[in-house]
N, C-alpha and C positions, 0 to 999 in steps of 0.2 A: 516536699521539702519541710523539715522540721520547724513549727512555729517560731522559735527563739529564733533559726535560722534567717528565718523570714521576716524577722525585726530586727536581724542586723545588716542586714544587707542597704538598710535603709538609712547608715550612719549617715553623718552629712560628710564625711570625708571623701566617701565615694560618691554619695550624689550629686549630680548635676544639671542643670536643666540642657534639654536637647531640641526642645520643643517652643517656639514663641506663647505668648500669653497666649489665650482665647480673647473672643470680643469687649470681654465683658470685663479684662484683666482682672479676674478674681484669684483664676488656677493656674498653676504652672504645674507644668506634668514632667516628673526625674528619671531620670533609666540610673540605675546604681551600672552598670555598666561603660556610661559614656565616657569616651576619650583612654580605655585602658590600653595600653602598649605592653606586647608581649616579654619585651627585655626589663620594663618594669616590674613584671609579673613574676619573672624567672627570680629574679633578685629577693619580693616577695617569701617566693617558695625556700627562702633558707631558712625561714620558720619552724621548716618541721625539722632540720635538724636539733632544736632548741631542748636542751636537758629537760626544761618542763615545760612539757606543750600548753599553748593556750588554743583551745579549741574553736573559741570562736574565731579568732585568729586564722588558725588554718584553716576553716569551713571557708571565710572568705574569702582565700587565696585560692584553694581549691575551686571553687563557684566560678572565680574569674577563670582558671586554666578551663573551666569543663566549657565557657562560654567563647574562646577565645577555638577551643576546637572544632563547637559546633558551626560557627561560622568562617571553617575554611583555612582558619590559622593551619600553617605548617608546620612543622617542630623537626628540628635537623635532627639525626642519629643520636647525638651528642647531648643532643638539649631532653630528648625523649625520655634517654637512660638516666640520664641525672634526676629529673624528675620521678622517673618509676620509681629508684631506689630512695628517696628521699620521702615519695608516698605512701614507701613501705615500712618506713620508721610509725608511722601513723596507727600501725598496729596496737603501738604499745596505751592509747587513750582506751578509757572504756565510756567515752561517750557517746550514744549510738546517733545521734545525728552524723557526727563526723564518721562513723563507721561506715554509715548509708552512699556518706559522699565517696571517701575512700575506695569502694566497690565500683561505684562507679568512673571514676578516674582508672581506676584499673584496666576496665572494661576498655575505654576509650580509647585508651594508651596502647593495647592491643601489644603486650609486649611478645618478643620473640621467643624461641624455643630455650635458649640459653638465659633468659631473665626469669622464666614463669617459674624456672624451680625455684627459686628465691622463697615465692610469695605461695609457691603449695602449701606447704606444711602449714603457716598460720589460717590459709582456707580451709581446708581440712579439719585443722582443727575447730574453726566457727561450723561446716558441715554436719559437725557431733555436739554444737553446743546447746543449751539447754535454750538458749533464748532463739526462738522462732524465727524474729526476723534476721538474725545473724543467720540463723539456716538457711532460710530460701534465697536471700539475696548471696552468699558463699557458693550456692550450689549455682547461680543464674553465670556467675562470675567464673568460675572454675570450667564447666563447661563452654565457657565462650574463648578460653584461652589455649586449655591443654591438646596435646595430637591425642591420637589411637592409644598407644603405649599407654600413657598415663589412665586412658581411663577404662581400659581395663582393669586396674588398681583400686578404682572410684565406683566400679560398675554393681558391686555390692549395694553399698551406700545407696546409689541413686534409685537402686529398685527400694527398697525399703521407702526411700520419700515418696513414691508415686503412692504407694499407698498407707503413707502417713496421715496419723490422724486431725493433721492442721492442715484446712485445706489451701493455704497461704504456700505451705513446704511442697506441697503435693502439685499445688499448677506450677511452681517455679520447676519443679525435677522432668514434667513434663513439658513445657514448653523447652526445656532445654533440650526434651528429647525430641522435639521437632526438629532446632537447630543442628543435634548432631547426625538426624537421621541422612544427613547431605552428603554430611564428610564419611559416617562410620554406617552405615546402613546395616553392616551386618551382627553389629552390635547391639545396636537400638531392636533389630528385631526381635532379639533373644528377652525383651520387656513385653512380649504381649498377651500375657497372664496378668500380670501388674497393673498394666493399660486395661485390660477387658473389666479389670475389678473397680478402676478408676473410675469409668464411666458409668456402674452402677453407683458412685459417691452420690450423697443427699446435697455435698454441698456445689452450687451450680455452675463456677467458675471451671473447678477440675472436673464433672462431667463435661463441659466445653472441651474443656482441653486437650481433655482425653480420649472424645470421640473424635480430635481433628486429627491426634497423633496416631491412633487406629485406623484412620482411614488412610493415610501417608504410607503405612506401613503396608498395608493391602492394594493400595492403588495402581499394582500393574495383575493385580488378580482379578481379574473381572466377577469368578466364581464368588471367590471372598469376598470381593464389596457387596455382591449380590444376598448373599449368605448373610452381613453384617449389617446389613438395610429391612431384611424379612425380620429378624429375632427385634432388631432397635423399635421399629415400628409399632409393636401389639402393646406401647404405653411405658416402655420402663423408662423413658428421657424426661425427666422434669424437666430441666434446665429450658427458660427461653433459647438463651445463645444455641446450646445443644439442638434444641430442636430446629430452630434456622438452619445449622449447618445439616441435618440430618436431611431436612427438606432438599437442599441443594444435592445430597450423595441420592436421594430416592430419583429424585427429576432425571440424574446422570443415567442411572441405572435406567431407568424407563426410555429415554431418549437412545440410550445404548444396545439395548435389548430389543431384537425381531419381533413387530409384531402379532402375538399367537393371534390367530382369528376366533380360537373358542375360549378361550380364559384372557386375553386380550389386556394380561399383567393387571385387571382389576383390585386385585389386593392394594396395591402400591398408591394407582390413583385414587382408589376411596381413599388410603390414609391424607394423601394432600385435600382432599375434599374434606376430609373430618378437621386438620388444623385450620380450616376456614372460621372453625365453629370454639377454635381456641383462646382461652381467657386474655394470651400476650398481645399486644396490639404488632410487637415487630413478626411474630411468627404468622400473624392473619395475612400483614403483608405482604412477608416471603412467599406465603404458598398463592393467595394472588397471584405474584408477580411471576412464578416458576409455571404455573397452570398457562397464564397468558402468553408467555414464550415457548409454550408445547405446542405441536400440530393435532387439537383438541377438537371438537366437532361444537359446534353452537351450544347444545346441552350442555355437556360438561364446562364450558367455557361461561355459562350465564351466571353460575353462583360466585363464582372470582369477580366477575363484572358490578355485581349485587352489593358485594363486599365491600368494592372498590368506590363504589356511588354512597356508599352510607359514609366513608373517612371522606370525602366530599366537602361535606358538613362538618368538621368533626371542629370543636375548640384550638387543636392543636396544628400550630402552623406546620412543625414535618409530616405529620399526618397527610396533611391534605397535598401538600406537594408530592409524599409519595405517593400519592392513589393518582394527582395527575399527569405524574409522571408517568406509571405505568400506563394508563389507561392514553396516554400519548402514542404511547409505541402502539398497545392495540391496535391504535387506528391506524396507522400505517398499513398495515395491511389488513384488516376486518373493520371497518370503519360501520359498520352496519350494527355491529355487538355494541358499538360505544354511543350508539344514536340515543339509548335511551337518557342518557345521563345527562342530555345537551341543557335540562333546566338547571341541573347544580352548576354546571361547566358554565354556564353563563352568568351565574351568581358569584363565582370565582372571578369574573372580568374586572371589577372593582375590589379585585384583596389587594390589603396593602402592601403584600410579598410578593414588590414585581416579577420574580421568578415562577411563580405559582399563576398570575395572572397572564403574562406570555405562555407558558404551556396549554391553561387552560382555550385561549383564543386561537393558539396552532391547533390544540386538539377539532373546537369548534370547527375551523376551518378544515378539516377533513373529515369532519363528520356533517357539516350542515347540507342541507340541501337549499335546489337552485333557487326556492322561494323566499329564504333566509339572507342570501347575499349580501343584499342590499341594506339591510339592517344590521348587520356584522359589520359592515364596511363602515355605516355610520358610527358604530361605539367602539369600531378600534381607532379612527379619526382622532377620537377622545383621548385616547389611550397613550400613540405613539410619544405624544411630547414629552409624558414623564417615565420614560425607561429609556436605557442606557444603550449602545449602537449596538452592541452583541445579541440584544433579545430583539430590535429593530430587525435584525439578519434574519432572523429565526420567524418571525411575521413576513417578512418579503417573501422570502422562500415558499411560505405556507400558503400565502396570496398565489404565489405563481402555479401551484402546483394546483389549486381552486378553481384556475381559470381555465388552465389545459382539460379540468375537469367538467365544468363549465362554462365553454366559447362564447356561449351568448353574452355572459358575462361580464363580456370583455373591456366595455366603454366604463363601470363603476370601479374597476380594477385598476384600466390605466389612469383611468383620474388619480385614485389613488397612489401610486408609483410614482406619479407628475407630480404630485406634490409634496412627494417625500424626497424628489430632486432639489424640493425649492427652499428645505428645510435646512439647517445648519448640519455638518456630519462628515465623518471620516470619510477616508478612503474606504474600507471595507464595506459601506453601510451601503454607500454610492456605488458602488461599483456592483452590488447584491443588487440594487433594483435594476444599472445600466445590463445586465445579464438577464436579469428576468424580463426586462420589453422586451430585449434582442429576441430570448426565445419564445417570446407570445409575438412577438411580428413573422419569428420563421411558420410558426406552428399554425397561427388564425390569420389567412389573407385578408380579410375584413378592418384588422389593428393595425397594418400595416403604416397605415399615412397619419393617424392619432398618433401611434408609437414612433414614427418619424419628428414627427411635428415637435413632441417631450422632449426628445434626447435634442432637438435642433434647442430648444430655448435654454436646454440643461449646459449647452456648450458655450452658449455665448456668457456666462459667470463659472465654467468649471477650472478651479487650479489644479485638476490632475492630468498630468502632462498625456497617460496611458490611455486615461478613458476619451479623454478628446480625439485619441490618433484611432482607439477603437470603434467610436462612433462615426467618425468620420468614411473611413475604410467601412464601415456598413450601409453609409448615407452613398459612396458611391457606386456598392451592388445595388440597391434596391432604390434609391431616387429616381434613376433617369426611366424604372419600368412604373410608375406611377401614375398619375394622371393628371398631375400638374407639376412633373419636375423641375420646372422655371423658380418655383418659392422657394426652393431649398441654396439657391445660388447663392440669396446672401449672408446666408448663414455662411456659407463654407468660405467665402470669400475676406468674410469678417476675419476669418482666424489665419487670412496672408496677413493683415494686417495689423491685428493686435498680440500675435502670440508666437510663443515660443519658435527655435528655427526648425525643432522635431515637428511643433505640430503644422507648422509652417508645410512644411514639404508631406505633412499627409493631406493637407489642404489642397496641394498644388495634384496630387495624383487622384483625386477626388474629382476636381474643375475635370481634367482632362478624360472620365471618366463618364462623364456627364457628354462631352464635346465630342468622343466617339460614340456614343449608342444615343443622341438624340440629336439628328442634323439641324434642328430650329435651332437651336442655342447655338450649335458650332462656332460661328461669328462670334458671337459675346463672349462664347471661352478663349477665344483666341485674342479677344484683346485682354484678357483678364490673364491669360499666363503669359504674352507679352512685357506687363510692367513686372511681374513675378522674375522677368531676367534681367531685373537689377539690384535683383533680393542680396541681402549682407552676407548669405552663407552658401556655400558652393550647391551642399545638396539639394537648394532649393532651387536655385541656377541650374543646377545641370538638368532635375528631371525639369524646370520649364522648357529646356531647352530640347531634349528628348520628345516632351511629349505635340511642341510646335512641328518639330520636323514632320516624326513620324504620320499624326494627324495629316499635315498638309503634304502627306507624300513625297519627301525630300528626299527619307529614306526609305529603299527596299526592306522590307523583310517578309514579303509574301506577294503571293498572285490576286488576293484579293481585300476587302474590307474584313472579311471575317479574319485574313490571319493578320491583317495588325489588329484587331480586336483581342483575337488569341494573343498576340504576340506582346500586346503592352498590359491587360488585363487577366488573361488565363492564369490558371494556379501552375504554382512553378514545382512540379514534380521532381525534379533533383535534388534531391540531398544532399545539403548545404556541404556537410562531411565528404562527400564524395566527386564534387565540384572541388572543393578545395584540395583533395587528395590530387586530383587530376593532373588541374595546375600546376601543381609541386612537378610533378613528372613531367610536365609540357616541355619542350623543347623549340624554342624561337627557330623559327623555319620561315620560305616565304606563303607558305597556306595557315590560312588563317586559324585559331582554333575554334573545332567544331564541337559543340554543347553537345550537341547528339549521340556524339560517341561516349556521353561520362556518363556509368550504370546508375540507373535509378531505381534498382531494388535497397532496400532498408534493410540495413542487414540486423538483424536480432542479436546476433554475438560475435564475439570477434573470432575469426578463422583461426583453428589449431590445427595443426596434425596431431597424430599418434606418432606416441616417443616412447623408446624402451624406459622402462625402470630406473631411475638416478640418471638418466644420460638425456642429453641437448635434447632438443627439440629436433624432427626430424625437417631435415634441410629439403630444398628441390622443388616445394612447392612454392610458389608466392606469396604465402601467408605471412610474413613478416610484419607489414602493411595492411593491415585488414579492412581498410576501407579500397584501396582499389585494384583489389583483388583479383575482378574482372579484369581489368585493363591489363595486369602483368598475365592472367591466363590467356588473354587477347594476344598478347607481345610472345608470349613462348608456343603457341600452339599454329601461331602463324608462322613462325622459322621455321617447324616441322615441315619439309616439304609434301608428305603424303596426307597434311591436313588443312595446306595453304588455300586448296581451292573449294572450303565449306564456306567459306562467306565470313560474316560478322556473327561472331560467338554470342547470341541472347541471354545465355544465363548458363553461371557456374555455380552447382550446389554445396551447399556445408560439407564435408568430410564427412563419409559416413562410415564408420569402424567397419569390418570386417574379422578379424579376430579378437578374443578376450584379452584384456591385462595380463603380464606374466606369460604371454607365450613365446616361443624359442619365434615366430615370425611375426614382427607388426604390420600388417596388411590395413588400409583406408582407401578408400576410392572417392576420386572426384568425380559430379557428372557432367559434362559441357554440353550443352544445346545450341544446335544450331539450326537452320530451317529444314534441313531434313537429312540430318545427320547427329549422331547422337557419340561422343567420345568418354571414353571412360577410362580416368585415370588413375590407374593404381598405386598409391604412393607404400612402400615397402622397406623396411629396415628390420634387417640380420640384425639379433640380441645375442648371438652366440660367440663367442672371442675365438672360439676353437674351430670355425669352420668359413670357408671363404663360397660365394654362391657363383653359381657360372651360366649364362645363355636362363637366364630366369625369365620364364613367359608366364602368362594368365591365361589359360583354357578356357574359353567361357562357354558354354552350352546354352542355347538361344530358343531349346527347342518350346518352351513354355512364352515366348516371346514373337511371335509369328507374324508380327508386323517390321521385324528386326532382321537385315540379312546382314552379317557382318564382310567387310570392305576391304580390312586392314589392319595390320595389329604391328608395334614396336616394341620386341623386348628388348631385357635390358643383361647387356653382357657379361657383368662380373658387379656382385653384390656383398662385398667386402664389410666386416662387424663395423658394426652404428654408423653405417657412412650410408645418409636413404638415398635409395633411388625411384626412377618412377615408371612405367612399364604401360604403353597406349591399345586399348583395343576400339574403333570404329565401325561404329554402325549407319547402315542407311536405312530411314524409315521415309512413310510417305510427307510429302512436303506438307508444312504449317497444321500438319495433324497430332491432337496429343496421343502417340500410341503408346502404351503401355506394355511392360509385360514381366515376368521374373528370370533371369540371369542364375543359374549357376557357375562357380566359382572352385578354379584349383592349381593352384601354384606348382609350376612343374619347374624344375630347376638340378643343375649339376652339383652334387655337393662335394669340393676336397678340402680337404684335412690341414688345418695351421697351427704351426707348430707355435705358440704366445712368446716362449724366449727368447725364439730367432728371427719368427717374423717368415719360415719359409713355408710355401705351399708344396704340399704332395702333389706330382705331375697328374698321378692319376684318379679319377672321379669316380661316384656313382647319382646314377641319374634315381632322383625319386622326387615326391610331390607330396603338397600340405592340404590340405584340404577346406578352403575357407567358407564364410557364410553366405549365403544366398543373396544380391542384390535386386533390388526393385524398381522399377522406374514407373512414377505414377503420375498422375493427371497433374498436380500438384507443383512438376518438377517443370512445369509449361507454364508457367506462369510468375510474374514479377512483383514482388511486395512492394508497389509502388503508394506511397502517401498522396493525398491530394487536401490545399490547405482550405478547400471550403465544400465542403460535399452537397451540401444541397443547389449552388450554383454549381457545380459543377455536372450534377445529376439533371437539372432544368437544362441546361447548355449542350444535353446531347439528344440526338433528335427521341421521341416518344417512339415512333416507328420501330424501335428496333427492340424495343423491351417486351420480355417473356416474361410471365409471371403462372407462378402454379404452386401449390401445396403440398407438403411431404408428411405423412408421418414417421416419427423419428423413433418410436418404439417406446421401450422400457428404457431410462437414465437413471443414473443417482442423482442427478439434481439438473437444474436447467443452465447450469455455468458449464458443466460437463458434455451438454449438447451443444452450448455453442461452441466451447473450445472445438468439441469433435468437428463441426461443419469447417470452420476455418481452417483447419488443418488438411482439412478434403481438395479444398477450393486454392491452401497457399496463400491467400491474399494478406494484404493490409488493414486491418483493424484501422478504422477511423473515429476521430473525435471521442477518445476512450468505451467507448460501445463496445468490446470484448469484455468489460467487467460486469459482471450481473448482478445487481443489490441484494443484499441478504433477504432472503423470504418469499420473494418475486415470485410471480406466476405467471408473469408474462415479462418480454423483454424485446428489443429494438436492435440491431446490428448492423453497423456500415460496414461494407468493406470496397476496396477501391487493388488497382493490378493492371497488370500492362497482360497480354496474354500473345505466345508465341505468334509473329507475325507483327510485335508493332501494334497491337488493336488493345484499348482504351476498355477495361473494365470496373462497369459499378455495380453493387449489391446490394440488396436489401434483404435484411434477414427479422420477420419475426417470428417470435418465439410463443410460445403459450402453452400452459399443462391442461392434456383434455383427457387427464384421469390422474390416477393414483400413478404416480411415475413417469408416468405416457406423456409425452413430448411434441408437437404440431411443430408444422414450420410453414412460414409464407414467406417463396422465394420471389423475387420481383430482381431482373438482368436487364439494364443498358448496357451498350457497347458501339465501338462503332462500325460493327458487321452483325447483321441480325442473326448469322450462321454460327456466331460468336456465341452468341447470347442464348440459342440453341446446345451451343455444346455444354455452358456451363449449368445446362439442367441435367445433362445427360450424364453429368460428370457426379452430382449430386445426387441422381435416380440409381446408379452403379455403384456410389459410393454406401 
């Protein structure tokens, strides 16, 4: 903004004060901004109509329109265009402040296709003018308004600026040509003569700009960025900026590129090794930071490291926060390369750039070892009270992942957590340490009753409604298996009586938690959810009242202790979605409704058919309702009389296509499982208008399928354009076995002739047939994506006896997210407690998964993961279930797969 500008802005007519005094009532602080209104402002801008402009005048009025944009003001159609043309009167000043503003107003204003011719010509003409800055800012503005058309017109011009000899004119024509490379690509590219010359420029803004616009222009050529990367390298980049971005296209390239085992792209990484040794402090950094996020061997990785520990020290507070920055992530995963730096990093603990000293104590903390602990623990003690909750987060986290690392650990650590409960702090800060005991009590049996004991003192002063009900619900898994469950009664007891009616009735399901898995106390609980049934709020009424019965056996819901154990405590496997879908469709009868019949697979997406091209959805299936899907497959396949006597349907699979988009037949098939029969539904819609279908069956050939004899097949009689139908063929395999095998597939059907005018059919047919894709029926299709809401109670809760455990190698992967996906996909199951996502960089990884498996039988898994070479892949599988033969098969399932 122009100096003069920027002393008038300061009138007093516009200033105001927005801000109270300071302590010391010396200053008052003004925004020239405060309180403007935009219909004031519009009234203003009749200024520029004025026979002689007063420029300071307008700059000001202008100022407020460009501030009133920035922050979201709208401007009607109306008000927009009035303005534009009024801004374009402004031409006629030759004051270049206002000129500057004028551009930018322009810009802002973003007028339409029918306004920009207005204001070309006078840009155009500043384009060719003799004063510089009229040039580059005309050329910044022109290009951000005009279409294609126009700058073909312009497209002269703009090469001539790129390599103009003001390097002011020369980045504005380029950066513009960044901008149009989006809309006109293939315009921009016929500039790369211009550009190549640009980026030999001395001056270092337009080699910037000009290596970023060349590399825009080549970035889907891999050859050419490769090609663009060897010649830039051997030294002709002066520019810092340039060479930053050059760093980042070499890393690309090298990361991108296969690598050779005898020339092993050496070129490339020396060049990153030599800007270690560069005069710029931002380019030492970059190649740092680009080195430490390659897959680099300890060698090559030491002199980045070296680099990194000398800005350490440096005078400069970004300096040092970016070296410990980087050198943060390092250790994330090579914590061993970062060990040596641990005396600056600790020297860092006392900067007074709290963001510099939280990194540097996270880093510590992943880098110290187990004899350090204790002395870390003492001088972040120091630390926590003066920073802010969000770097609080960021130490919690780092503690937690210290102590999984080292168990022994565990008593200096939870102290620590215990009294960062006790300290003043958000909901997030609180809720970062109640997460990290939870998972240092699941992880170290040892913390468990320390870690109980915390979050019991944390509760009785917590105002968060969430983490009370979370603690709670974990005090009554793991209380009553302790070795003095009796101490935790009055805690939980405390919160029938002093708190909320949510946390109230997590309290009450708590007590009664305690009163079934420990018979000493039983008594005491029962007088204690006794006075709980006079609680002020029903929900806490009804489960006291629930959980009295049930305990004292009033009511049935099983043969023994264990299924009202199960029955009040177990994880509720149904999907809430699909419980409620149920319902909807229940029907008031005199049988009661039975839970057991609502599907508890999780469905991943919602059910589609195949539909022709532009036309409905194809009808016939159940798919409408995509949560109880099951249940109307259940409803329609039991009216079939030749499929009434399979039983209860276990699982209906996704739609799996059978034919390509755009064919004259849309073929998908359903698969329904049942205990030892297998139905396969073929859902089918005619795309053709001019042909009606007759006695349409599905051939299936079974011979690659050998555990498969088929039963029974239902075609379908007349298959009339876009009206779907569905066509059954039945198989019987052996019972509660997953057999497997491949299905081919062929539509055999009568085709006659319709006439689209009249609507009549030719009497007579000819028989022919389409030929579809091969289906599959695999291990996979046996099994239920069933969720379970606590896996490792739920994994303790089935007997040990039944669990197989054994080791795979998994071969050659592109990465370790891709080996997990694959086994999951093998196995069918449900992904638990988000363990399907595998962190960037890992070399190792953890996997639950949980499923119901043909027959009704209860499946858990453990899956870990780990690299035991260059790509190569391990797996340790570990199966409960609740048939050992179960648990057996899901190895065999994994060994085949």
């Amino acid at each position: 903004m122009p100096r003069s500008l920027a002393g008038d802005l300061t009138d007093p007519e516009m200033a105001q004060p927005y801000m109270k005094k300071d302590d010391d009532d010396e200053e008052v602080e003004y925004s020239p901004f405060f309180g403007i209104e935009k219909g004031a402002v519009l009234q203003e801008a009749r200024a520029f109509h004025d026979p002689q402009l007063d420029a300071r005048k307008c700059s000001q009025v202008i100022t407020k329109l460009l501030y009133l944009l920035n922050q979201g003001e709208t401007f009607t159609k109306v008000e927009a265009t009035e303005v534009f043309f009024a801004v374009t009167k402004l031409f006629q000043s030759k004051d270049a402040g206002l000129r500057r503003l004028v551009y930018l107003m322009i810009k802002e204003l973003s007028p339409s296709s029918d306004e920009v011719i207005i204001v070309t010509s006078s840009l155009m003409k500043d384009m060719n003018s003799k004063t510089d800055m009229y040039r580059a800012n005309a050329i910044r503005v022109l290009c951000r308004i005009i279409d294609g058309t126009l700058l073909t017109q312009i497209e002269r011009y703009l090469k001539q600026a790129i390599v103009d000899k003001n390097p002011v004119v020369a980045s504005a024509a380029l950066v513009s040509g960044i901008h149009l490379l989006q809309e006109n690509p293939e315009i921009v590219k016929r500039w790369s003569n211009e550009v190549q010359e640009a980026v030999q420029s001395r001056a270092a803004l337009v080699q910037f700009h000009g290596l970023a616009l060349l590399h825009q222009i080549r970035q889907n050529d891999r050859l050419a960025v490769s090609k663009m990367v060897s010649g830039l390298t051997k030294g002709s980049v002066r520019s810092p900026l340039a060479q930053c971005l050059l760093i980042r296209y070499t890393s690309q390239v090298i990361r991108e590129s296969s690598m050779n085992t005898q020339t092993g792209d050496r070129p490339f990484s020396d060049y990153l090794e030599s800007c270690l040794r560069h005069k710029s402090e931002m380019v030492i950094l970059e190649a740092a930071r680009k080195i430490a996020e390659m897959d680099v061997t300890s060698r090559e990785l030491a002199p980045a490291i070296t680099v990194l520990q000398l800005f350490l020290s440096s005078s400069k507070p970004v300096l040092r926060f970016a070296a410990v920055r980087t050198l943060n992530k390092v250790a994330m995963t090579r914590p061993l390369a970062v060990t040596n730096c641990n005396v600056d990093l600790e020297s860092l603990m006392s900067d007074q750039n709290r963001s510099i000293a939280t990194l540097a104590i996270t880093t510590l903390l992943k880098t110290g070892n187990e004899s350090s602990v204790d002395r870390l623990m003492k001088q972040i003690t120091n630390f926590m009270a003066d920073i802010a909750d969000e770097f609080k987060i960021v130490v919690v986290e780092a503690i937690r992942s210290l102590c999984l690392k080292f168990p022994l650990k565990y008593r200096s650590m939870l102290n620590f957590l215990g009294s960062g409960l006790r300290e003043e702090g958000g909901f997030e800060y609180k809720k970062a340490i109640v997460d990290s005991i939870v998972t240092l009590i699941g992880e170290i049996p040892d913390a468990k009753e320390i870690g109980l004991l915390y979050l019991c003192e944390f509760i009785e002063d917590c105002e968060f409604t969430y983490l009370s009900s979370q603690i709670l619900h974990l005090l009554g898994n793991e209380g009553p298996r302790t070795s003095h469950p009796s101490r935790y009664i009055r805690y939980i007891y405390n919160r029938v009586i002093l708190e909320n009616a949510t946390v109230r009735a997590s309290a009450v399901s708590t007590l009664a938690k305690f009163g079934a898995l420990v018979d000493s106390l039983k008594p005491r609980i029962f007088v204690l959810l006794r006075r709980c049934l006079f609680d002020t709020d029903d929900e806490v009424r009804d489960r006291a009242t629930l959980y009295l019965q049930t305990l004292d056996g009033e009511v049935a819901v099983g043969n023994s202790e264990k299924d009202v154990n199960e029955f009040l405590f177990g994880s509720f496997d149904v999907p809430l979605a699909n419980l409620a879908a149920t319902l909807k469709t229940y029907e008031p009868s005199e049988e009661p409704f039975d839970i057991s019949l609502v599907s508890r697979e999780v469905k991943t997406q919602p059910l589609q058919d195949k539909k022709a091209p532009g036309k409905k959805p194809s009808a016939g299936t159940p798919a409408a309702a995509p949560v109880p899907a099951v249940d109307a497959y259940q409803k329609m396949l039991s009216s079939i009389p030749e499929f009434s006597g399979f039983g209860k349907l276990f699982k209906s699979s996704e739609p799996v296509e059978l034919t390509e988009a755009e064919t004259e037949y849309a073929v998908n098939v359903v698969k329904h499982i049942y205990e030892s029969h297998v139905v396969l539904q073929y859902n089918c819609t005619n795309t053709i208008p001019e042909q009606l279908l007759e006695n349409v069956i599905v051939y299936v050939d079974a011979t690659d399928a050998e555990e498969f004899s088929e039963v029974c097949s239902k075609p379908l009689r007349s298959l009339p354009y876009d009206s779907p139908g569905q066509i059954f063929v039945a198989f019987e395999k052996p019972e509660h076995a997953p057999a497997t095998g491949k299905f081919s597939n062929v539509l055999k059907f009568i085709v006659k002739e319709v006439d689209t005018s009249t609507g009549e059919v030719d009497e007579d047919g000819v028989e022919d047939e389409y030929q579809i894709e091969d289906l599959e029926i695999v291990s996979a299709d046996y099994m239920l994506r069933v969720a379970v809401s606590n896996f490792r109670n739920a994994w303790e809760n089935m007997d040990p006896e039944t669990e197989r455990v054994d080791e795979y190698g998994l071969g050659v992967r592109e990465s370790l997210a891709e080996a997990v996906s694959a086994v999951i996909n093998i196995l069918g199951m449900q992904p638990c407690e988000g363990t399907e996502v595998v962190p960037k960089n890992a070399r190792s990884h953890s996997c639950l998964l949980s499923g119901v498996f043909i027959g009704d039988v209860k499946v858990l898994v453990r899956l870990s993961f780990g690299l035991s070479g260059p790509k190569e892949v391990a797996m340790k599988l570990a199966v409960r279930s609740d048939d050992p033969e179960v648990s057996d098969k899901i190895h065999e399932i994994v060994a085949s797969g």
